[in-house]
N, C-alpha and C positions, 0 to 999 in steps of 0.2 A: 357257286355257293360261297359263303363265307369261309374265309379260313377257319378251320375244324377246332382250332385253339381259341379263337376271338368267340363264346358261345354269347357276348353282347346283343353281338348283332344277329343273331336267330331269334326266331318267332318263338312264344310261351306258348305251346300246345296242351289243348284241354281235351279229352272224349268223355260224351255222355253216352249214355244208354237207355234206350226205350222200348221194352216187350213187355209182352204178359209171357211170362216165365213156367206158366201150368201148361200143362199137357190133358191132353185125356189117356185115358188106358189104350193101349197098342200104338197112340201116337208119337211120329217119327220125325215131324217138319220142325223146326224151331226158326222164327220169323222176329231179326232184329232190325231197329233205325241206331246205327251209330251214326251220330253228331259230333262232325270233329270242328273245334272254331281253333284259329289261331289270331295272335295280339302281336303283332310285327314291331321291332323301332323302329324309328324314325331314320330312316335313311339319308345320308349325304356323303358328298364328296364320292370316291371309290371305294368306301364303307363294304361294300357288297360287289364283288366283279361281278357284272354283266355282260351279255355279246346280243346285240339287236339286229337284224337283218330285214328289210323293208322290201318286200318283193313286191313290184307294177308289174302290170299287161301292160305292153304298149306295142301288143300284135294293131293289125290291120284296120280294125274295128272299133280300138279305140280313139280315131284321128277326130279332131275337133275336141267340143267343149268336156269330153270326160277325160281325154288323157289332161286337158289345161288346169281340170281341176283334182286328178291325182295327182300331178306334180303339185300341186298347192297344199294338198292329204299328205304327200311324203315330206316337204317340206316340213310340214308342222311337227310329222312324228319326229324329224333330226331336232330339230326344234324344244322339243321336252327331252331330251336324253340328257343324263346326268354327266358330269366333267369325269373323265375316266373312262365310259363308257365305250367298250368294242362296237363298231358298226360298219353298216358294209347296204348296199342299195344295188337292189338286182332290176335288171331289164327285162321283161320277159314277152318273147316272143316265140318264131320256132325252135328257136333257140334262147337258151339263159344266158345273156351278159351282163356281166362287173359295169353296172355306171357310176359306179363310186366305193375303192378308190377307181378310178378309169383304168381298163385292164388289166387291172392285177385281181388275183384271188387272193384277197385276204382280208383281214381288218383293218380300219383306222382306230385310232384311240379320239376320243371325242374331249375337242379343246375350242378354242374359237376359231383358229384356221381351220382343221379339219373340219368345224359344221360351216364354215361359209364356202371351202370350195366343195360341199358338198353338196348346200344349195344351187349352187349356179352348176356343175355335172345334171343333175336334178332337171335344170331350166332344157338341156340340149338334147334329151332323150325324145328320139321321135316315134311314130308309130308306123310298124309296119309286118309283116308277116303273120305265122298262125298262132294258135295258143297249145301249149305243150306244158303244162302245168308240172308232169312228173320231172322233167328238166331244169326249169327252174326251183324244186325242190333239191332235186341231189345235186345241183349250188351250193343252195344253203347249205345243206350237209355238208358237204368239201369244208364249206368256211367252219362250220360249228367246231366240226373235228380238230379244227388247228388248236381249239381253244379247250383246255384242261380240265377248267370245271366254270362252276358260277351260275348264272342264270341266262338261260339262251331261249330265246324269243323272236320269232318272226308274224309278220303280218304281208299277209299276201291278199290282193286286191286283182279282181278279174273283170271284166266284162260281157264274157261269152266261152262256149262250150269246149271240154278238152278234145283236141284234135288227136290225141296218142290214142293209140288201140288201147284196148281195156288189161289185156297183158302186162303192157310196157306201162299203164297206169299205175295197176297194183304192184309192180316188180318197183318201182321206184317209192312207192308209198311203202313197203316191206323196207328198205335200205334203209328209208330216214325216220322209222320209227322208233321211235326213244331216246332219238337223239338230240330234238330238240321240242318245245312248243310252237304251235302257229295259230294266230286266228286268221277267218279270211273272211272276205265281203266280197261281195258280189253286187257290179253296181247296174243296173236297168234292170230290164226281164228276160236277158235272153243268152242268161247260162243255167244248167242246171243243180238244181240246190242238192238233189242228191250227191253229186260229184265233189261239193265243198263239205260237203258232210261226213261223206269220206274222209277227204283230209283229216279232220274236225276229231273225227272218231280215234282218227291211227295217233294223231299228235297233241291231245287233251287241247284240243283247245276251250275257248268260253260257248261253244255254240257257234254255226253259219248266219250273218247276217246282210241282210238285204239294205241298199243302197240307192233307193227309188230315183232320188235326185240327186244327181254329180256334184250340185251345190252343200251340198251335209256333207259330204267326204272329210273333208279339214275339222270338223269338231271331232268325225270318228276315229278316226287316223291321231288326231291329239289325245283323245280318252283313252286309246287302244297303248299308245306307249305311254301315258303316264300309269297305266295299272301296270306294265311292266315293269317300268322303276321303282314302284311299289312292292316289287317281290322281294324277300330276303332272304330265300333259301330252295335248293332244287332239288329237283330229284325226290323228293319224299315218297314212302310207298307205306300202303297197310297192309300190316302184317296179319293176315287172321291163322292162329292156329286153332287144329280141331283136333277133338281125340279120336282115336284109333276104331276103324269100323265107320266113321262115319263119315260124310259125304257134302262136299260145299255145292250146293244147289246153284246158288248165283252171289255174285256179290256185285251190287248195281249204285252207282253216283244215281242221286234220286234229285236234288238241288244242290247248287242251280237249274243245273242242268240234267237232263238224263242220258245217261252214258253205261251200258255195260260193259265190266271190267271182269267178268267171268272166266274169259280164255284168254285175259292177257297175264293170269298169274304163275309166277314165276317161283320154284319151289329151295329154298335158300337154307334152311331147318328144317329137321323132321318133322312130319307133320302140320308144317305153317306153308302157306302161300305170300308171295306180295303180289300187291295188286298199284299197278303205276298211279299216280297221285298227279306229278307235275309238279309247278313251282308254287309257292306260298307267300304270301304278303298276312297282311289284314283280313280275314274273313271264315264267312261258314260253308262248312259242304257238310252234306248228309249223305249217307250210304244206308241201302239196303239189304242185309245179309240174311240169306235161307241155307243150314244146315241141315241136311236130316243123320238125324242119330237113329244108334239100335236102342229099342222101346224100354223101359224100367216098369217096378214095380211102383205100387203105390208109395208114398212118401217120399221115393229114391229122389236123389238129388245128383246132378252132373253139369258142369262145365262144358255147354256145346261150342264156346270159341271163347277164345284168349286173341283181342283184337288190340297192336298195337301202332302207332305212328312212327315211322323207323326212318333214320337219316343210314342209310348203309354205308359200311366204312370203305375205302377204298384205299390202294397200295397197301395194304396190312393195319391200315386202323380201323378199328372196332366198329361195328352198327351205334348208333345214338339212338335210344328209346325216348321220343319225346313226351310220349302221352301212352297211359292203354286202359283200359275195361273190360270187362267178362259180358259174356254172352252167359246167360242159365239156362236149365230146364229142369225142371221137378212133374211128375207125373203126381196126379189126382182124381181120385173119381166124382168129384165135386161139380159137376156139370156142367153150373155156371160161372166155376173160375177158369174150367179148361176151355169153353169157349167164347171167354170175352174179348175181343179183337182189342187190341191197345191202338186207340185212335191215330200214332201218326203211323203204324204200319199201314191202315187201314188208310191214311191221307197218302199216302205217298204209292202205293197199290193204285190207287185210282186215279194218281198224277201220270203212273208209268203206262197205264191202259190208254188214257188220255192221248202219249203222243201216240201211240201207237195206232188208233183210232182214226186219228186225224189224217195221219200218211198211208193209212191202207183208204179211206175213203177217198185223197184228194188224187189216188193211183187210180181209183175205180173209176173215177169221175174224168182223167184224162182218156181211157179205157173204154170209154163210153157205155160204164156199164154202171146204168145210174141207181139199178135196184140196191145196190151192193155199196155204190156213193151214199146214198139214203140213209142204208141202215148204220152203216161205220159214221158218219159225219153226224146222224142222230144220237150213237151211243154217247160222241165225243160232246157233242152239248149237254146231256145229262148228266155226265164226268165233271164237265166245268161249273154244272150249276152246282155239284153234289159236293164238290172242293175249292168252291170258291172260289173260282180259276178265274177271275172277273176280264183280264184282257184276253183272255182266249177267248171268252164265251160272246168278246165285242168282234175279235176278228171272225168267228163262225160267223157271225151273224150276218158279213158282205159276203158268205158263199152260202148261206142257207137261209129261207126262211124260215123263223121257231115259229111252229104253231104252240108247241108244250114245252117248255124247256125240263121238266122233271123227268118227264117220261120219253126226250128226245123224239118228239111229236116232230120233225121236217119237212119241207120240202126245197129240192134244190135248186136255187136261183138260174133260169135261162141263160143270166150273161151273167159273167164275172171278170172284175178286170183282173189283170193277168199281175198289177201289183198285189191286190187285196190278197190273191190264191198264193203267191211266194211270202209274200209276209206270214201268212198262220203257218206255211210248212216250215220256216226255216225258224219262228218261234213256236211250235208244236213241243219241243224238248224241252224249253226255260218252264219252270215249275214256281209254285208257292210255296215257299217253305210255311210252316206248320211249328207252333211248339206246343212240347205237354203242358195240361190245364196245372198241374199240380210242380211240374217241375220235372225234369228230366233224373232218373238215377243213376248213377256210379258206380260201380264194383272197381277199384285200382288196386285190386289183391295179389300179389303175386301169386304165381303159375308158373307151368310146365312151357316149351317152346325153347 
């Protein structure tokens, strides 16, 4: 992150807020979209310390034209790193090795020598043994740790399935959570997307994505670290406090992507939770928050969350408040204010049914139990057509025929190629964001917390 004194170069954080705020009589649930955007500078030079770590497969199965053109993919990521830049290139096989700097554990700082002997290391990585993916994470770790703060980012690229038992999976995916971010790709058809999704879940990434052709790799691998260099600040978490008696139902990332952050909150203040964020550059995320409170009378008016954007201070300096907004609730017997659904609750409810939809049908469907393929993969096209989900509702379409698309009328296709079926699950989570017709509202009132 940036040094804590330089607030230049940190992002201007904004939160809106989107609910119908009535209640009916005895009701308990209060159901928000907070919209947090942030507006980044313009990064250069070592503006921002960063630490990048590029982790390949270059087990057994990647031999030929995929490891020739991940080494082309990592390439390119060295390639986009800023001058200053910590970085470090992992080998990943049964075992994780340092292919850059060459045996040693730790960083280079990124200059013109360090990225050209880092290219050519890059060039002599060969392939061979199995894939142990939690190993080659608690690497990264080891490296991340050396470094103090900043923004720490890795991209890890596979080609096939984790050989670790599911123990030694999760025990390693527990070690390196929260200590850095990763995205990861997956390149043919023949690892599993739930296992990357995993990762995905424990270390915010952007979502799992699919890598059909070895030849795409080097545009994604370039796009993957220049959003990285694009970060200006880490670690951020939202803070939602709630009053006394009352209960955080979920608090869910809704877009981009859909990620529940319900049991990763971590309690800092009376009464507040944070919930992990990740790093920040330029852009929007939306969250879904459900409180339930104890019930009021008519009129009454209450404060179900004090939701804010927190840079937490560390060595004895203080939290940074970047942004925050109120969550409300007011009870009414008015019928029809108590239950008017505020449209992006309601869009973003049926984005999260959506993925979910998608991955219980395309489990039914490997399952062989296709009544139950049927009806989940038919919910999930009337989802898409009901929220506008237009690239979803194009990838359903290569694993189902729509007879109805409104009323998820299907049936499911005999063959399917085994690309078409990894693309919709591993984009089953990317969502459409949604704004209010009239404009999003505000409460930036001070509060309790």
């Amino acid at each position: 992150m940036p040094n804590r004194t330089d607030r230049s170069a940190e992002p201007e954080f904004r939160i809106d807020v989107d609910q119908n705020r009535f209640l009916p009589i005895g009701g308990r649930e209060v159901h928000a979209v907070v919209s947090v955007t942030s507006r980044s500078p313009v990064l250069v030079g070592s503006s921002v310390r960063a630490s990048e770590v590029i982790i390949v497969d270059t087990s057994g199965s990647m031999y030929g034209e995929k490891l020739d053109e991940a080494k082309r993919a990592a390439r390119a990521a060295v390639e986009a790193l800023r001058e200053g830049v910590r970085f470090a290139v992992v080998s990943g096989g049964s075992k994780a090795r340092m292919a850059f700097p060459e045996g040693e554990r730790r960083f280079a700082e990124c200059d013109d020598t360090t990225r050209a002997a880092a290219l050519e290391a890059i060039g002599r990585m060969r392939a061979d043994g199995g894939t142990r993916m939690g190993t080659w994470l608690e690497l990264a770790g080891e490296l991340f740790a050396t470094v103090d703060e900043g923004i720490k980012h890795a991209i890890l690229l596979t080609d096939g399935q984790n050989n670790e038992l599911t123990e030694e999976f999760e025990h390693a995916l527990r070690k390196v959570t929260g200590r850095f971010v990763c995205d990861c790709r997956g390149v043919g058809t023949d690892w599993k997307v739930e296992e990357l999704r995993r990762i995905d879940s424990a270390l915010l990434g952007g979502g799992p994505g699919i890598i059909a052709d070895p030849a795409d790799l080097v545009a994604d691998f370039r796009a993957m670290a220049q959003a990285s260099m694009g970060k200006a600040v880490a670690d951020v978490v939202l803070r939602l406090w709630t009053p006394q008696n009352s209960v955080v139902r979920y608090v869910k990332q809704v877009s981009p992507t859909v990620r529940d952050l319900t049991h990763r909150s971590v309690e800092r203040a009376p009464q507040a939770g944070d919930y992990p964020t990740g790093s920040w550059g330029t852009e929007n995320r939306d969250y879904h928050v459900c409180v339930e409170v104890p019930t009021g009378d008519p009129g009454r008016q209450l404060r179900a969350g004090w939701v804010r954007v927190v840079l937490p201070g560390s060595g004895g300096a203080e939290d940074q408040v970047l942004a925050s907004g109120n969550i409300l609730a007011e009870w009414t017997a008015d019928e029809a204010r108590a239950t008017e659904i505020n449209p992006r609750v309601a869009h973003y409810t049926g984005q999260v049914e959506l993925a979910q939809a998608i991955q219980d049908g395309l489990a039914a469907r490997r399952d062989g139990d296709g009544g139950t393929a049927t009806t989940r993969l038919g919910r999930a096209v009337a989802l898409a057509e009901e929220t506008g989900n237009q690239e979803t509702a194009r990838l359903l379409r290569k694993v189902v025929d729509v007879i109805d698309p409104v009323t998820g009328t299907v049936r499911l296709k005999t063959s399917v190629d085994k690309v078409d079926e990894m693309t919709l699950d591993t984009n089953s989570t990317r969502t459409v964001r949604t704004r209010p017709e009239n404009g999003p509202g505000t409460d930036d009132a001070p509060g309790p917390g």
